[in-house]
N, C-alpha and C positions, 0 to 999 in steps of 0.2 A: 504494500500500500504506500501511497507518497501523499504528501500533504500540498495541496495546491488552491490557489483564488481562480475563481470566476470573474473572468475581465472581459466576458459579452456575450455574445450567442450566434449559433450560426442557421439560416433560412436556408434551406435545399428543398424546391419541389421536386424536382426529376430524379429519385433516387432508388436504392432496390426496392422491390414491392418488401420483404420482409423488414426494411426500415422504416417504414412508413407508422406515425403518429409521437415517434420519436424524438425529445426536444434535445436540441444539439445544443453542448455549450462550449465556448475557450476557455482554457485552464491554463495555469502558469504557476510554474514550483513557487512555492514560497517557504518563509524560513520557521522559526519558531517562535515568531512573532507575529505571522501570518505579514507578513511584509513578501509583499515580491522579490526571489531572486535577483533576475532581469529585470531590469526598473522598464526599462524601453520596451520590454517587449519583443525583440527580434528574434530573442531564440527560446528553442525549448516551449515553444505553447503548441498546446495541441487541441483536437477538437474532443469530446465525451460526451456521452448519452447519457443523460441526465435521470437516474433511478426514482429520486428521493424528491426531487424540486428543489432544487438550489436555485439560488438567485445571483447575479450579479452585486459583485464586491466580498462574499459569503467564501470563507475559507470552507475546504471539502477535501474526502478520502477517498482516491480513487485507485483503483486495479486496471490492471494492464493485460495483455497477453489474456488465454486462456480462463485464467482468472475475472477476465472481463467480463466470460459468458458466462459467469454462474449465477448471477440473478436473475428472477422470474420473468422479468423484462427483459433480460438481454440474451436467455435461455438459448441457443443454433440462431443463431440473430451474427453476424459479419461486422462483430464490436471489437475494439482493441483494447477502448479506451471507457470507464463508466466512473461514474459518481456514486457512490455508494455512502456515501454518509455525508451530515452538514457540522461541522465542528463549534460546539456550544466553549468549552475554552482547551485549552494546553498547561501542561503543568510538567514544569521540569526542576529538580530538585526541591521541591514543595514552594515552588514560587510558581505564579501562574503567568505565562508569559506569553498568555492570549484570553481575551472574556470577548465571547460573541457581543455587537452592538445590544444594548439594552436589556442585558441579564448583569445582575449582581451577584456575588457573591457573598455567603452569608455562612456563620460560624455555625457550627451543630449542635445543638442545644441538649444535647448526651454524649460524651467519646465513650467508645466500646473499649473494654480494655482485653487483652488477652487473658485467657483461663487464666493463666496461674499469677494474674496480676488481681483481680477479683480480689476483695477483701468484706468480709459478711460482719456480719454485726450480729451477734448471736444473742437472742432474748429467749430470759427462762421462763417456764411456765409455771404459777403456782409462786410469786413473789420472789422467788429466786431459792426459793427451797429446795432441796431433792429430798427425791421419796425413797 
């Protein structure tokens, strides 16, 4: 899978019948910051079959090769290239160094700890007597 932006779309009437209803989009590597590799654009973009509805400017996960046919959409379909996912943020060494437009991020208002991190509170029955 490679991490790429959506920087347009592409209009094909005349195309194979098995592509037909297909919405084609340009992609272009971006980094992990969802920043464009190639600022300019000249190289390394390619066209993809848009799985999920990405949009224009929207960082995405797309496969390649063989890989490209395995979704239900692109199933014996003559794809190289698909969008398989729309990227909500990135997170690399516990710093997020991507937040989709208009989602926040927000602390969790429980952390889970591991078993043997658990510490219990043990209440006795019966005032603290034993029988």
């Amino acid at each position: 899978m490679k991490l790429m932006r959506v920087i347009g779309s592409v209009v094909s009437t005349v195309k194979d019948e098995k592509m037909g209803g297909m919405k084609l989009l340009i992609v272009a590597p971006c980094d992990l910051y969802g920043n464009p590799i190639d600022v300019d654009y000249k190289r390394n973009v390619l066209v993809a079959v848009d799985a999920v509805g990405a949009g224009e400017g929207e960082v995405v996960m797309t496969a390649s090769g063989s890989s490209a046919r395995q979704t239900a959409l692109t199933k014996d379909r003559p794809v190289d290239t698909v969008i398989m996912g729309i990227v909500d943020s990135l997170e690399v060494g516990g710093k997020f160094t991507y937040l989709k437009e208009g989602l926040e991020i927000t602390k969790p208002k429980t952390v889970m700890k591991a078993e043997g991190d658990v510490k219990r509170k043990v209440v006795k029955k019966g005032g603290g007597k034993r029988r």
